[in-house]
C-alpha positions in Angstrom: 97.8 176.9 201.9 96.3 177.7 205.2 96.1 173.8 206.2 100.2 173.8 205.5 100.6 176.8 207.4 99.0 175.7 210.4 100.4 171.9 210.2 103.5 174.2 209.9 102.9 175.3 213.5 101.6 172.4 215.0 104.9 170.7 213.7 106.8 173.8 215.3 104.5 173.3 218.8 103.9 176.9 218.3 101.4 179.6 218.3 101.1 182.4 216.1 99.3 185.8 217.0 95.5 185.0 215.7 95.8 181.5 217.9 96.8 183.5 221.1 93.8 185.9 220.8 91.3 182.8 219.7 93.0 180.5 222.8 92.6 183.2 224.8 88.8 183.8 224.2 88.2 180.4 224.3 89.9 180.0 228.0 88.0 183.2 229.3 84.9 181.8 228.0 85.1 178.5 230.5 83.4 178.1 233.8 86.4 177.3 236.0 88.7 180.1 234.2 89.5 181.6 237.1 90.3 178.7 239.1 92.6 177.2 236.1 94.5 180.3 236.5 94.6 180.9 240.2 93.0 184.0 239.8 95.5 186.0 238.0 93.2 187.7 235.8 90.9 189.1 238.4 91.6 192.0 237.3 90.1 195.6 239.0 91.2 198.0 235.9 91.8 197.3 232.1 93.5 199.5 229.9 93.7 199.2 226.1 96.2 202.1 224.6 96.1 202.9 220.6 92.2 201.6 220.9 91.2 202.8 217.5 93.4 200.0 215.8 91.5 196.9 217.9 90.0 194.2 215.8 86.7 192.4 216.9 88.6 189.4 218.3 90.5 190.9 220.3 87.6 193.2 221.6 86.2 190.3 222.5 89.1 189.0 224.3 88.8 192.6 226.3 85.1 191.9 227.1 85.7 188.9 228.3 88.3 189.6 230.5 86.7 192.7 231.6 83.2 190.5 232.3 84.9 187.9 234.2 85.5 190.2 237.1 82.3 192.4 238.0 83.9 194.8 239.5 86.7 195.3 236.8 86.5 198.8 234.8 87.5 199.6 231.1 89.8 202.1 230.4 90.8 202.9 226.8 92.8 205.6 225.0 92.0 205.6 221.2 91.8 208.6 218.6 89.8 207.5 215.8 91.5 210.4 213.1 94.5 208.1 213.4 92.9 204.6 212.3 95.0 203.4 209.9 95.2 199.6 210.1 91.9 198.1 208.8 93.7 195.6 206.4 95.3 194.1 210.1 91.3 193.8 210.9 90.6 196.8 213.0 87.6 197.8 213.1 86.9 201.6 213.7 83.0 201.5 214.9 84.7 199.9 217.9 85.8 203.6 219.0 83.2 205.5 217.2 80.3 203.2 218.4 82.1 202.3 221.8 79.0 202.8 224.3 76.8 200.6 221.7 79.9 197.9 221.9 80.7 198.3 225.9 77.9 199.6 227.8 77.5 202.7 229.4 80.9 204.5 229.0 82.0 208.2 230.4 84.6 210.4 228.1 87.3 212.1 229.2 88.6 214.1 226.0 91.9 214.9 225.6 92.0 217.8 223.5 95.4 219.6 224.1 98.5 218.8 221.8 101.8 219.2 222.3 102.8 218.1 218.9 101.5 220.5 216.1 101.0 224.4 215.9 97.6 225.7 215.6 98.0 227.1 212.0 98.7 222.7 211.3 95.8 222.0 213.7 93.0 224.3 211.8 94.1 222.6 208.5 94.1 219.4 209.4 91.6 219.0 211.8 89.4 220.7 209.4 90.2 218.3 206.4 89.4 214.8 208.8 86.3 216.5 210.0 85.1 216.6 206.4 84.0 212.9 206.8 81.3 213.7 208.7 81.5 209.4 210.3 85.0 211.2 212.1 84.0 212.0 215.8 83.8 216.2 216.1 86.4 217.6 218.2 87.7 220.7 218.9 91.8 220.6 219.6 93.8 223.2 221.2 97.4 223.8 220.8 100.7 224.1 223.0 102.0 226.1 220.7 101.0 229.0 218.0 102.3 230.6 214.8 101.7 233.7 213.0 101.6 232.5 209.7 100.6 229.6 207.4 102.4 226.4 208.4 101.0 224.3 205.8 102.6 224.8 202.6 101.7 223.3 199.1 104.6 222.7 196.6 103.3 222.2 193.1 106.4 221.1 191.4 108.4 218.2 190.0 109.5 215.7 192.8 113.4 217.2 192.9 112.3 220.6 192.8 109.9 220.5 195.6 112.5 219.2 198.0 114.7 221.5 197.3 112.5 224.5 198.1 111.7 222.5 200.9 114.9 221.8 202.3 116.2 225.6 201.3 112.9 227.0 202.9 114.0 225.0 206.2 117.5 225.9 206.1 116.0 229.9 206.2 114.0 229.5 208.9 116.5 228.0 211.3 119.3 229.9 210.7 122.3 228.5 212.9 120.7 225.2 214.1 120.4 222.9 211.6 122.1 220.0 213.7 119.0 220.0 216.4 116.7 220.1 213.6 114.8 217.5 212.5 113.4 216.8 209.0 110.7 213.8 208.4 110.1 213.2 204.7 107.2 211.0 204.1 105.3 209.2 201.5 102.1 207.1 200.7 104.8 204.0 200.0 108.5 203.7 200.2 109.4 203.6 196.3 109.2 207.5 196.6 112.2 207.4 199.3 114.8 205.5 197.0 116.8 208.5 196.4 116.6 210.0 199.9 120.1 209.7 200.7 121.1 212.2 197.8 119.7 215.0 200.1 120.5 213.7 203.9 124.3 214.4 201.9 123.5 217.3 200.6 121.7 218.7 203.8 123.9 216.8 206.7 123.7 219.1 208.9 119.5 217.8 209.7 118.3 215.1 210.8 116.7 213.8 207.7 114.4 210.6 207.6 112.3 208.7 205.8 109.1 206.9 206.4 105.5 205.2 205.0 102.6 207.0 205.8 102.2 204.1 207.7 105.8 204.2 209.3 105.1 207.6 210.3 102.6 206.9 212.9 103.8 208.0 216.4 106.7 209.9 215.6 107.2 213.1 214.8 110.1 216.0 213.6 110.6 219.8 213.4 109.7 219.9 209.9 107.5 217.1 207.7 107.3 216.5 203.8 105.0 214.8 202.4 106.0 213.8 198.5 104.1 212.1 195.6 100.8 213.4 196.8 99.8 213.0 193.1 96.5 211.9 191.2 98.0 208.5 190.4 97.9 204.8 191.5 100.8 205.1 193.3 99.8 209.0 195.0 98.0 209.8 198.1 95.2 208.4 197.8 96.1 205.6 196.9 94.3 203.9 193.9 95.6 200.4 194.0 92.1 198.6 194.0 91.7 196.0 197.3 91.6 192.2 196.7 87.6 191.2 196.7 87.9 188.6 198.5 90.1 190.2 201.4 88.1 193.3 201.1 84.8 190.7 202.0 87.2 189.6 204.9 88.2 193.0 205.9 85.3 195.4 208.2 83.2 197.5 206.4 84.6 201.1 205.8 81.8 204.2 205.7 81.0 205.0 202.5 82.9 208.6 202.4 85.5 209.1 199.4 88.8 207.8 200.0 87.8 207.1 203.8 91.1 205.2 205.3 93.2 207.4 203.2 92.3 210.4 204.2 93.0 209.3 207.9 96.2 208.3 206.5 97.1 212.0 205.1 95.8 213.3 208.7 98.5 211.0 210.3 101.5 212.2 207.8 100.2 216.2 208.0 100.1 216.1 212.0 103.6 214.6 212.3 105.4 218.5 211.8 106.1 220.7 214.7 106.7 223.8 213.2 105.7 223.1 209.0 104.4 220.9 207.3 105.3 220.4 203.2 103.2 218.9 200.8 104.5 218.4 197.5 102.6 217.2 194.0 103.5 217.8 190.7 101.7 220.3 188.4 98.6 219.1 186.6 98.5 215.8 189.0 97.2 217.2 192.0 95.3 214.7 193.6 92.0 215.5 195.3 93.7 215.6 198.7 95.4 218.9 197.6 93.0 220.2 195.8 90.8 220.5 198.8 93.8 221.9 200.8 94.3 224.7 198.0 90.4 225.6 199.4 91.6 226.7 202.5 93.1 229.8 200.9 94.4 232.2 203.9 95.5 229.2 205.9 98.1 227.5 203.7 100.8 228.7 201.4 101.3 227.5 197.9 104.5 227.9 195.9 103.9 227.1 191.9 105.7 225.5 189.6 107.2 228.3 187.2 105.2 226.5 183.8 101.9 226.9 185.9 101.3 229.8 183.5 101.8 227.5 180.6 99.0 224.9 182.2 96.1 224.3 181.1 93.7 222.7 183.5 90.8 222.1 180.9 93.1 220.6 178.1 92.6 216.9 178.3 95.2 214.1 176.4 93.8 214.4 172.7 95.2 210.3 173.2 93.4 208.4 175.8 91.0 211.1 176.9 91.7 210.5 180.4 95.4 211.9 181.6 96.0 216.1 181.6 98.5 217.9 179.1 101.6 218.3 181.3 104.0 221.2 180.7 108.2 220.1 180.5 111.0 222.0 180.1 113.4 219.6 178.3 116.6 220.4 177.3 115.4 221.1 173.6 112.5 223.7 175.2 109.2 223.2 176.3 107.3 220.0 175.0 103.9 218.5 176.7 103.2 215.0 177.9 99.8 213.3 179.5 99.7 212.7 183.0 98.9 208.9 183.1 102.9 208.8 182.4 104.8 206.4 179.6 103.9 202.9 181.1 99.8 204.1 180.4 100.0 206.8 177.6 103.4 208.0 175.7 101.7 210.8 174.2 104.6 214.1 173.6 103.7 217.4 171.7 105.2 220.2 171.1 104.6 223.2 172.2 103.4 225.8 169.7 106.4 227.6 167.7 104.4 230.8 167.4 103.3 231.1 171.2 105.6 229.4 172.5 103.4 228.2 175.5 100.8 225.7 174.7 100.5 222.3 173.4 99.7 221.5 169.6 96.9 219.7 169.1 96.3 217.5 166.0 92.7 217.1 164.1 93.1 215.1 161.1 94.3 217.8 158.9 96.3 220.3 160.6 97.9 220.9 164.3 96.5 223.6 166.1 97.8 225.4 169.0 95.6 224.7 171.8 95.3 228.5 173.4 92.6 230.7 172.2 94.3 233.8 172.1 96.6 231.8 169.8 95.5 231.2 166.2 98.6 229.1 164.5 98.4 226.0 162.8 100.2 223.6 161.0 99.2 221.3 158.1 99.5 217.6 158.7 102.0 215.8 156.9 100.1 213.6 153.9 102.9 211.1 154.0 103.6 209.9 157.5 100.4 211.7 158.9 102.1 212.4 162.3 104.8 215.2 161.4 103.4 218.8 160.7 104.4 220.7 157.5 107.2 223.6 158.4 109.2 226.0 155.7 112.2 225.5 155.5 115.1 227.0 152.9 117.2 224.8 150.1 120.8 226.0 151.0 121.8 226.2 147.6 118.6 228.3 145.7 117.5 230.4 148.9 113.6 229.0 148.1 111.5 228.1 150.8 109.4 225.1 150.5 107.7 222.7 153.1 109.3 219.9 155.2 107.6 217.3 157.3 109.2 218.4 161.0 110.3 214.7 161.4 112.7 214.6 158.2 116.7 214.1 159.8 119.3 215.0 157.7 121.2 211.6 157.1 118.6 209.7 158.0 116.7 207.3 155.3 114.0 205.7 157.5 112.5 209.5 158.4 110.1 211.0 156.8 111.3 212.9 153.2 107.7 214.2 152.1 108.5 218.0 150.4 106.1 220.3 148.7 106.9 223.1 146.9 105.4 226.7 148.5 102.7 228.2 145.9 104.3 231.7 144.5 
């Protein structure tokens, strides 16, 4: 494949990016480089912007260039909190190791924002600073608030946005067409159904990015969606490709490393507030460790947090949480993993009404403690429970498996009479 894509080239008498940065090290590596190119690249000053995303080669290119003129200085801006591109090849201990890489080097920090408030900047700051391989800074804001500006929405997708949106809409009373609204997430397939709401809230500007996407651009207001325990939430956990991660530099060994730079980038994109939304019961680790910083953040639950229970594990695969639903027949239970990983459903206790039943292998039990009601299993199909019900005709009550459907053969018809 690669010998077709470069005969590609070579047919095209072209160049593609990686042969202008291995050309160009190649030419500043000859004797007469300067005389070949009649001294254009004497240069006195080099400046490299964005320097946390440079790749070895193209350090080396900078070197280079840089050691060709003695008397040439290296200026570079890079932050790295905002490293995001290792699978382009950067390679971060280029900024956190610079004087090792470069020589001896002076800092200037740049430590003022104009972006974020400083109720964003104590949050977020604080959570990049948890990898202790993150350079230590101390930021100060332009601007300040009074309250919490980093607020957690533990809800169903649809629901989050709309407290979002309504809680936007509040706080900026007549000037919703000079408002801006960023609505961001790990990858795109969370943004197919943003144009439902730029209709529905014209009045703001309402976009839509990748984490990725979002980098160097801001809004008013920012919200973050999907930032669930799942391979497709925030973190990701879509493993990397072996063989480009042995291609790839080497990450430090903290949890979720990348990613978490990657959350810093989408939480510091918000003026004024920031919205992070994750459905109950999925939370990944990335809000969980938000929810820690108590005073500091505001958290709106879902209104079946009550009925939650954190501990309760899917009695099917082991793995995935008991998730509350309110469907249109009441409230029902399913495991987190979702239906393409484990279908599991239960009901939720008839007595109680709150928690899930849980099946042994003779009866269903209502998982709450402060809830003793049970259910025998149904001998005949084994997955239905045994319920009374009354014969229409006698007034007797007798027991029914719960999946027998009137006019309908193929369910289950096991009966048993009730002892008198």
């Amino acid at each position: 494949m690669i010998t077709k894509y470069e005969a590609h080239l070579s047919s095209l008498k072209t160049l593609d990016f990686s042969d202008m940065i291995s050309q160009g090290i190649e030419m500043t590596q000859a004797s007469d480089f300067h005389q070949k190119t009649d001294g254009r690249f004497r240069f006195k000053y080099i400046m490299v912007d964005e320097f946390q995303d440079i790749s070895a080669e193209r350090a080396k290119l900078v070197t280079q260039l840089r050691d060709s003129s003695p008397s040439c200085a290296l200026f570079c801006v890079g932050d790295d909190w905002q490293a995001i591109y290792r699978f382009t090849g950067s390679d971060l201990t280029l900024t956190t190791e610079f004087k090792r890489v470069f020589g001896e080097t002076r800092v200037v920090t740049l430590d003022k924002t104009f972006r974020f408030n400083d109720r964003i900047e104590k949050v977020a700051s604080s959570f990049i600073q948890a990898n202790p391989a993150q350079l230590k800074k101390t930021l100060t804001t332009h601007t300040v608030s009074d309250n919490p500006e980093v607020c957690l929405l533990i809800n169903s997708k649809e629901t989050g946005l709309a407290q979002a949106f309504n809680s936007i809409v509040e706080a900026i009373g007549s000037n919703a067409d000079s408002t801006s609204v960023m609505v961001i997430s790990r990858f795109k397939s969370s943004l197919k159904d943003l144009s439902v709401w730029q209709k529905r809230y014209s009045p703001l500007q309402i976009s839509g990015f990748s984490a990725h996407g979002s980098k160097g651009k801001q809004a008013d207001f920012v919200i973050v969606l999907d930032v669930n325990d799942d391979k497709y939430g925030f973190p990701s956990k879509i493993a990397s490709d072996p063989i480009l991660e042995a291609l790839l530099p080497k990450l430090d060994t903290y949890a979720y490393t990348e990613e978490r730079r990657l959350f810093y980038v989408a939480l510091s994109r918000a003026k004024k507030t920031v919205f992070v939304q994750a459905e109950l019961g999925k939370e990944s680790v990335f809000v969980k460790e938000l929810l820690k910083f108590e005073a500091d953040v505001r958290c709106y639950l879902s209104d079946l947090a009550p009925v939650y229970i954190e501990s309760l594990s899917c009695p099917e695969c082991k793995e995935g949480k008991l998730i509350p639903i309110e469907g249109r027949y009441g409230l029902y239970y399913t495991c987190s993993l979702c239906k393409h990983y484990c279908d599991t459903k239960l009901d939720a206790c008839t007595s109680c009404k709150s928690a899930p039943m849980i099946r042994n292998e003779t009866h269903h039990i209502c998982a709450s403690v402060q809830c003793d009601h049970q259910l025998q299993v149904c001998p005949e199909c084994i997955s239905g429970k045994l319920i009374k019900r009354t014969n229409s005709k006698s007034g007797k009550e007798f027991l029914a498996c719960s999946l027998h459907r009137m006019k309908d053969a193929n369910s289950c018809q096991y009966t048993e009479s009730l002892q008198a």
